[in-house]
C-alpha positions in Angstrom: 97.8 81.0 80.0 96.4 84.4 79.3 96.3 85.5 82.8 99.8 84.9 84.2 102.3 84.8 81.1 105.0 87.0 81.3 104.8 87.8 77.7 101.3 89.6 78.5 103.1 91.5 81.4 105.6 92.5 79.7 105.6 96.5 78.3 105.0 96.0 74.7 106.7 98.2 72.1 105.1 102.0 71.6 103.6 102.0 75.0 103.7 105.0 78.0 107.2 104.6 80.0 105.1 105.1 83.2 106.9 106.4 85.9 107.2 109.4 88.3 105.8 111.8 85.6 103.1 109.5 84.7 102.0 109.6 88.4 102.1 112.9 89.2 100.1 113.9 86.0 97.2 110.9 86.9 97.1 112.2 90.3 96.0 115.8 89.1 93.6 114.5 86.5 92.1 111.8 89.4 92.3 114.5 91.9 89.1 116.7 89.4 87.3 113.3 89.7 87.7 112.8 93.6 86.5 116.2 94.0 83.5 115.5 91.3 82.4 112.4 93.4 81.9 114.5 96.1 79.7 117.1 94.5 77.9 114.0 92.6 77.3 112.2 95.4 76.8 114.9 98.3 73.3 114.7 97.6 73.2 111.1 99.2 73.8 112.6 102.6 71.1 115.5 102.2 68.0 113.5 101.2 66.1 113.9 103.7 67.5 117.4 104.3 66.3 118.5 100.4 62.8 117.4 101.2 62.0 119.6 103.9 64.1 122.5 102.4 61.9 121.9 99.2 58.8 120.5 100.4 58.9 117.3 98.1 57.9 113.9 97.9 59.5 110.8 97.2 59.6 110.8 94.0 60.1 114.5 93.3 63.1 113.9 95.8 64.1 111.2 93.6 64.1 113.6 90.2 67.4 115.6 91.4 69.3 112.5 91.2 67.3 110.6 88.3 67.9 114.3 86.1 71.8 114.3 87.4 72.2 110.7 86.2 70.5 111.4 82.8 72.7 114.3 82.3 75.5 112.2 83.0 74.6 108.9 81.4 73.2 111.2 77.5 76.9 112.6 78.1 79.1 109.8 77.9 79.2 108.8 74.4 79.6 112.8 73.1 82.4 113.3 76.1 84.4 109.9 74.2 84.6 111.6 71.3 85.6 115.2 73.0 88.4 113.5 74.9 89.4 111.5 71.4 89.4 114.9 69.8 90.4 117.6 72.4 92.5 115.3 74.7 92.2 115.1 78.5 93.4 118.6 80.0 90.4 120.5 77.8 87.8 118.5 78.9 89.0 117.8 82.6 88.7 122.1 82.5 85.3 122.5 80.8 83.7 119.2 83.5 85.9 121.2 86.6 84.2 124.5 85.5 80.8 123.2 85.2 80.5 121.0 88.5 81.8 123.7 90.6 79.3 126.0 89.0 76.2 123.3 89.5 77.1 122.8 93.2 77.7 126.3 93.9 74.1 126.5 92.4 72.6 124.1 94.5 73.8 125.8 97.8 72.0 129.1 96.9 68.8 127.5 94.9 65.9 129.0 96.8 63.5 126.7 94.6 62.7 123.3 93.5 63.6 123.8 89.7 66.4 125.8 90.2 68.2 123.3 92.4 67.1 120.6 89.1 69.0 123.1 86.9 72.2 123.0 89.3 71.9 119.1 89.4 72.1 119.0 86.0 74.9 121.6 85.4 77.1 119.2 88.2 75.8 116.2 85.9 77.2 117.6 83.2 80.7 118.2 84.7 80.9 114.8 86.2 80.6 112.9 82.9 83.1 114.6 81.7 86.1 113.8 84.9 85.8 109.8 84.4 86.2 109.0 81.0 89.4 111.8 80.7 91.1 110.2 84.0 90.9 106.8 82.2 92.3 108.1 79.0 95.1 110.0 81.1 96.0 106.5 82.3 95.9 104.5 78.6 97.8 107.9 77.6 100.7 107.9 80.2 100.8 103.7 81.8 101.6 100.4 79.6 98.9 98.6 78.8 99.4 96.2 81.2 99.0 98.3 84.0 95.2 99.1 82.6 93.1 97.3 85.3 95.0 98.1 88.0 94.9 102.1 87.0 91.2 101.6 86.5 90.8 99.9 90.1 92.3 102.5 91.5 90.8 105.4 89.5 87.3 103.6 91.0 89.3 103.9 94.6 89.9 107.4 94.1 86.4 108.0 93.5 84.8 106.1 96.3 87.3 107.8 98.7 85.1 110.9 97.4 82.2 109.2 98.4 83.5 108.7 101.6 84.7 112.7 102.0 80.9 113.6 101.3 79.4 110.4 104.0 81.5 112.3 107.2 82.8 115.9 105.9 80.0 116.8 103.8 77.6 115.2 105.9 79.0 117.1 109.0 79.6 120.2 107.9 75.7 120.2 106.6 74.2 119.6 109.9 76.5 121.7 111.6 76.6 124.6 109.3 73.9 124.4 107.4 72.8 123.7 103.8 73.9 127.1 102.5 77.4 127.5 104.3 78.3 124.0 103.6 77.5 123.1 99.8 79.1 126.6 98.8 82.3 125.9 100.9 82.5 122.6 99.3 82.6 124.4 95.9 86.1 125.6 96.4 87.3 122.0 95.8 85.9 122.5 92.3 88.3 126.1 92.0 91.4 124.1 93.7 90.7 121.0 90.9 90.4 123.3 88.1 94.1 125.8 88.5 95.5 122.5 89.2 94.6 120.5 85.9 95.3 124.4 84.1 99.3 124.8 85.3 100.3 121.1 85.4 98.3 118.5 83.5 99.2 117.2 80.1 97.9 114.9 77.8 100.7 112.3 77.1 104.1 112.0 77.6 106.9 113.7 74.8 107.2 111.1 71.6 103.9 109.3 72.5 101.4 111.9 70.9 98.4 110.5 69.4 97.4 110.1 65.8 95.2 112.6 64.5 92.1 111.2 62.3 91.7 113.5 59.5 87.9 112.4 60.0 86.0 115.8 61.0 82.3 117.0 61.7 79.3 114.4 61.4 81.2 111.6 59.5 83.7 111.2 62.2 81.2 110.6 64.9 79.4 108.3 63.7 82.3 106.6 62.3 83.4 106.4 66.0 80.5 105.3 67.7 79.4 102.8 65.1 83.0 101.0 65.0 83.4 100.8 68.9 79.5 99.6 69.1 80.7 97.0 66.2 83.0 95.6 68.4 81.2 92.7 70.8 84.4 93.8 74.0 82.1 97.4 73.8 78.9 96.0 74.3 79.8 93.4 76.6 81.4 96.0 78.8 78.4 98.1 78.9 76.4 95.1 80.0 78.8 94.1 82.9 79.2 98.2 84.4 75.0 98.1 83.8 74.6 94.9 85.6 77.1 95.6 88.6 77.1 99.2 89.0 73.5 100.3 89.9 73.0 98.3 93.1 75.5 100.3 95.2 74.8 103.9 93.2 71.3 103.9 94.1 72.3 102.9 97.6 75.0 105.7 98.4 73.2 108.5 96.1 70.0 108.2 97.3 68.0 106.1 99.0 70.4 104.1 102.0 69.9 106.3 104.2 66.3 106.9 103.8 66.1 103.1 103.7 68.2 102.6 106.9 66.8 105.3 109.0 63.0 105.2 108.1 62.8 101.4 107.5 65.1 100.1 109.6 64.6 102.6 112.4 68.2 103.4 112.7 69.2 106.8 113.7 71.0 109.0 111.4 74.9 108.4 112.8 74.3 104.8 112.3 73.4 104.7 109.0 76.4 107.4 108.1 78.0 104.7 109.6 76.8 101.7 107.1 77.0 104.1 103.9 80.5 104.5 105.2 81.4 100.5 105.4 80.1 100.8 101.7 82.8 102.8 100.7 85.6 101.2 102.4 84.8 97.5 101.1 84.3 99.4 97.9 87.9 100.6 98.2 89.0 97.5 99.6 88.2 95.0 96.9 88.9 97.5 94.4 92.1 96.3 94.9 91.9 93.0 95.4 90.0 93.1 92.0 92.6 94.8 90.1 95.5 92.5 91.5 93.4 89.7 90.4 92.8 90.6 86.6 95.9 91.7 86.1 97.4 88.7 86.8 94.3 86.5 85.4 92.5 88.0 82.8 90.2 85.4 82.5 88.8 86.3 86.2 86.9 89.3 84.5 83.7 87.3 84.1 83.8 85.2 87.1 84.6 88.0 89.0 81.3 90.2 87.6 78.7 87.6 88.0 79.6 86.5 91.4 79.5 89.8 92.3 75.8 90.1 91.1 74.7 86.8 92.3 75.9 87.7 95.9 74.3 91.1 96.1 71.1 89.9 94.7 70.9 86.9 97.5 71.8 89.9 100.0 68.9 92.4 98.8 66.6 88.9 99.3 67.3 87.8 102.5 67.4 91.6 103.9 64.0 92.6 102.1 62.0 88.8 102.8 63.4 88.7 106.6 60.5 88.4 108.9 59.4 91.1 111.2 60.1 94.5 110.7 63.3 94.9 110.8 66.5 93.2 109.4 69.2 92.4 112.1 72.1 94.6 112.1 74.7 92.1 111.2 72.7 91.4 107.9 72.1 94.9 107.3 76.3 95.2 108.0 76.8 92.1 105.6 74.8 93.8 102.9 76.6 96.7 102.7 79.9 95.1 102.8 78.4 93.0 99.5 77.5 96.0 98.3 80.7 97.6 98.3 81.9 94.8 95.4 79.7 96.3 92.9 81.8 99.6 92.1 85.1 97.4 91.8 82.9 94.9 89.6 81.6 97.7 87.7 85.3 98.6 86.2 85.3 95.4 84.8 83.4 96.9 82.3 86.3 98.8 80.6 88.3 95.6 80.9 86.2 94.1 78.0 86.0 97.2 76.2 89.6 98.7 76.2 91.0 95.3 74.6 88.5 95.2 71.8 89.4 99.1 70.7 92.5 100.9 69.4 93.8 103.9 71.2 92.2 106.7 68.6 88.6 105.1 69.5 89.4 104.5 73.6 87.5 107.3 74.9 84.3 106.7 72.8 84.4 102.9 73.9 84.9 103.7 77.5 82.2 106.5 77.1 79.7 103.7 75.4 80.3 101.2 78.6 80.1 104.0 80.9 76.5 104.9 80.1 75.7 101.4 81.4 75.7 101.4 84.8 74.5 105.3 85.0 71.2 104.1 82.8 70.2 101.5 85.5 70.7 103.5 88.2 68.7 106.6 86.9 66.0 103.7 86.0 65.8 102.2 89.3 66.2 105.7 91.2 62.8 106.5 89.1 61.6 103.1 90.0 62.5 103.1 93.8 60.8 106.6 94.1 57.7 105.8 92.0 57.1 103.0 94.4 57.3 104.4 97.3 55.0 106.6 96.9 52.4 104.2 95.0 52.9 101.5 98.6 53.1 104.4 101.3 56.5 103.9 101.6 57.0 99.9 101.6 60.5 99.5 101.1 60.5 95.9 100.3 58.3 96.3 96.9 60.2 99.1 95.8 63.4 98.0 96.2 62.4 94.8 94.4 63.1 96.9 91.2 66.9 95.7 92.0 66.1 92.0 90.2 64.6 93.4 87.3 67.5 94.8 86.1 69.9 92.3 87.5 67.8 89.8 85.6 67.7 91.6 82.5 71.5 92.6 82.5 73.0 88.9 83.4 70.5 87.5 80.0 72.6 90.1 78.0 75.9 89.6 79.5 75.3 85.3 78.8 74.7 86.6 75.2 77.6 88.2 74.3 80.1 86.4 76.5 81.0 84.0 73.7 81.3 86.2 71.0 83.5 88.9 72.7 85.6 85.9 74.1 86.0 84.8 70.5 86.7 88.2 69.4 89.6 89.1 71.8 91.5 85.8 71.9 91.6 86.7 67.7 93.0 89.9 68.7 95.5 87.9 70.5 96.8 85.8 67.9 96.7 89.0 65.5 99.2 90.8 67.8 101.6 87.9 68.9 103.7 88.6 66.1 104.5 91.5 68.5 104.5 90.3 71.4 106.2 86.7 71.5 110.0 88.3 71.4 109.7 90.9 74.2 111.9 90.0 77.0 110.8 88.7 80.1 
C-alpha cells in the first residue's frame, strides 16, 4: 500500500537531513508569511470600518479585496519561476519589503484609490511569502515530510488570521484606523532583518541544479512542462475548489454577513470568524497526519470537504425565518474551517508530478487556483448585494457555482493524474525498494 509502506517513509537518497537547522531556517521563512497573513487578511476585520472611512458601497468595498487577490493570484506563476531562479531568501525580502510598504500605505491613504494602490502593493508582497516557504521546506525536509510541512505552513498562516480577528481587530477600534494599521507595519520591518541575517536557501551539499535555460525560453519552458503534467492541473483544481469558501468568509464578507444579516453584534461575530481559524488550524493537522500516512486520502479528503461545506452554506442560507440559529451558524463555521487544510491538498498532487528545478512554478500554477475563485466570488458576492438590496441568500449562492464547476474539473483529471503518478512510482522504485526500514 502506497499510504502506509515503510519504504515510502523512508528518507530516500539525495534528500534534506532535516533537523534542528532545517527548523530554525523554516521558522524564519514561515514567520514573513504569518506576518503577511495578517496584513492580507486585516482588511476582513475593517469592512465595515473602510466603508464609512471611504464612503463606499458594496461593491466598491468589495474591489480592495477583489484587486488584492488579482494582484496575488496574476503573481503566482511569475513568483515560481523567481523562487526557481533567485531561491527563497531574495524573494521572501523583495514580498517582506513590499507588504510592509502596502499596509503602511493603507494606514495613511486619505482616498479611495490610494488605499486600492496600497492593497495592491500588500498583494503583491503576499504572493510572493507562500510559494518561497513551501520551497524552503522541499529545500531543507525529506520528501516525506512534504504534507505535513505544508499543513503546518497553512497553520502558521491561519494563526495570522487569527492575530488580525482579536489584535488587529482591537487595536483598530480602540486606537483607531491610522495608529493601528501603521503599528502593525512593524511586523513587516521585524520579518524582513530576520529573513536578511539568518535565512538560507538549502542546507551545505544539497544546492540546486542550475538550468542553463535563461530569458523567454526558460519560462515558458517551465510553465508549459509543469502545466503538461495532469498532478499540476489537478492540484489547481482541488486549492480552486476548496479554498474560496472560507477566504471569501474571513477576508471579507463574514462579518458583514453575520452582523447585518444575522443581527449579531460585532464581538460575536469576531467570535465565529475566530472558531474559523481554530478548526482551520485544527484539522490542518489532522489532515497532514492523515496523508502522510495514506496518500490515497488526498482525494477523499478534498471532496468531502466540499460536499460538507456546500450542504452547510444550504441549510444556513434556505433556513426559514430570518435568521439562522446560532448552533448552525457555529457548525458552519467549524465546516468552514476544513477548506484551508483541504486547500493544501492541492500541492499534494502537484509536488509528486514535478522535479525539484520546476517545484516553485508548479506550486505557483496550483496556487492561483483557489485565489481566482475567491476574487471571482468576492466580485460576485458584492455585485449582488447591491443588485438585491443586500439579500444575502442570493448572493452568497455564487458559492455553488464554483463548487459545481471545480468538482466537474477535478472528476476529469482524477484518473489521469492517478495514472500518471502511480507511473512515477514504478519509475523510481529502482530507488527506493533497498532503503532500510
Amino acid at each position: 500500500m502506497r499510504g502506509s509502506g515503510t519504504a515510502h517513509n523512508a528518507t530516500l537518497p539525495g534528500d534534506p537531513p532535516g533537523g534542528r537547522r532545517a527548523a530554525v531556517m523554516w521558522t524564519v521563512g514561515v514567520a514573513v508569511y504569518f506576518v503577511a497573513v495578517i496584513f492580507r487578511t486585516s482588511l476582513g476585520v475593517a469592512g465595515l470600518d473602510a466603508a464609512d472611512r471611504f464612503h463606499v458601497g458594496a461593491s466598491a468595498l468589495s474591489t480592495f479585496s477583489i484587486l488584492q487577490l488579482l494582484v496575488y493570484a496574476g503573481m503566482q506563476i511569475p513568483v515560481g519561476l523567481l523562487v526557481d531562479r533567485l531561491g527563497t531568501k531574495k524573494v521572501l525580502s523583495i514580498g517582506a519589503v513590499l507588504f510592509t510598504a502596502g499596509q503602511l500605505g493603507f494606514a495613511f491613504s486619505p482616498t479611495y484609490g490610494t488605499a486600492l494602490a496600497s492593497r495592491a502593493l500588500l498583494g503583491c508582497g503576499d504572493a510572493m511569502t507562500f510559494i518561497s516557504v513551501l520551497r524552503l521546506g522541499t529545500r531543507w525536509f525529506p520528501a516525506r515530510r512534504g504534507p505535513l510541512i505544508a499543513q503546518l505552513a497553512g497553520l502558521v498562516g491561519m494563526a495570522g488570521n487569527l492575530v488580525s480577528t482579536l489584535v488587529l481587530a482591537r487595536l483598530l477600534h480602540g486606537l483607531g484606523w491610522t495608529p493601528a494599521f501603521a503599528g502593525s507595519a512593524l511586523a513587516g520591518v521585524v520579518a524582513l532583518v530576520l529573513t536578511l541575517l539568518f535565512l538560507k536557501d538549502h542546507p551545505e551539499g544539497h544546492e540546486p541544479e542550475q538550468s542553463p535555460h535563461q530569458g523567454a525560453a526558460y519560462v515558458r519552458r517551465q510553465i508549459a512542462a509543469s502545466w503538461r503534467e495532469p498532478g499540476t492541473r489537478l492540484g489547481l483544481w482541488v486549492h480552486f475548489t476548496t479554498q474560496f469558501p472560507a477566504m471569501v468568509f474571513l477576508l471579507l464578507w463574514g462579518l458583514p454577513f453575520l452582523v447585518q444579516a444575522q443581527g449579531l453584534s460585532r464581538a460575536t461575530a469576531g467570535e465565529l470568524l475566530t472558531l474559523v481559524v481554530l478548526s482551520n488550524m485544527v484539522i490542518g493537522l489532522v489532515y497532514g497526519q492523515i496523508v502522510a500516512r495514506h496518500h490515497t486520502a488526498r482525494l477523499p479528503l478534498a471532496l468531502g470537504t466540499v460536499a460538507a461545506t456546500a450542504v452547510m452554506w444550504a441549510l444556513t442560507l434556505a433556513w426559514p425565518g430570518e435568521r439562522a440559529p446560532m448552533w448552525l451558524l457555529v457548525t458552519l463555521c467549524a465546516v468552514l474551517g476544513a477548506c484551508g487544510p483541504a486547500s493544501m491538498l492541492g500541492f499534494d498532487f502537484a509536488r509528486p508530478a514535478n522535479p525539484p528545478e520546476r517545484q516553485g512554478t508548479a506550486s505557483g500554477i496550483t496556487n492561483m487556483g483557489g485565489f481566482v475563485a475567491s476574487m471571482t466570488t468576492l466580485f460576485a458576492i458584492g455585485v449582488l448585494l447591491d443588485a438585491t438590496g443586500d439579500e444575502y441568500a442570493v448572493a452568497f449562492s455564487a458559492v455553488f457555482v464554483l463548487q459545481v464547476v471545480g468538482v466537474s474539473q477535478i472528476l476529469r483529471l482524477r484518473g489521469v493524474a492517478a495514472r500518471r503518478e502511480r507511473e512515477r512510482l514504478v519509475g523510481s522504485r529502482v530507488e527506493t525498494v533497498h532503503v532500510p526500514v
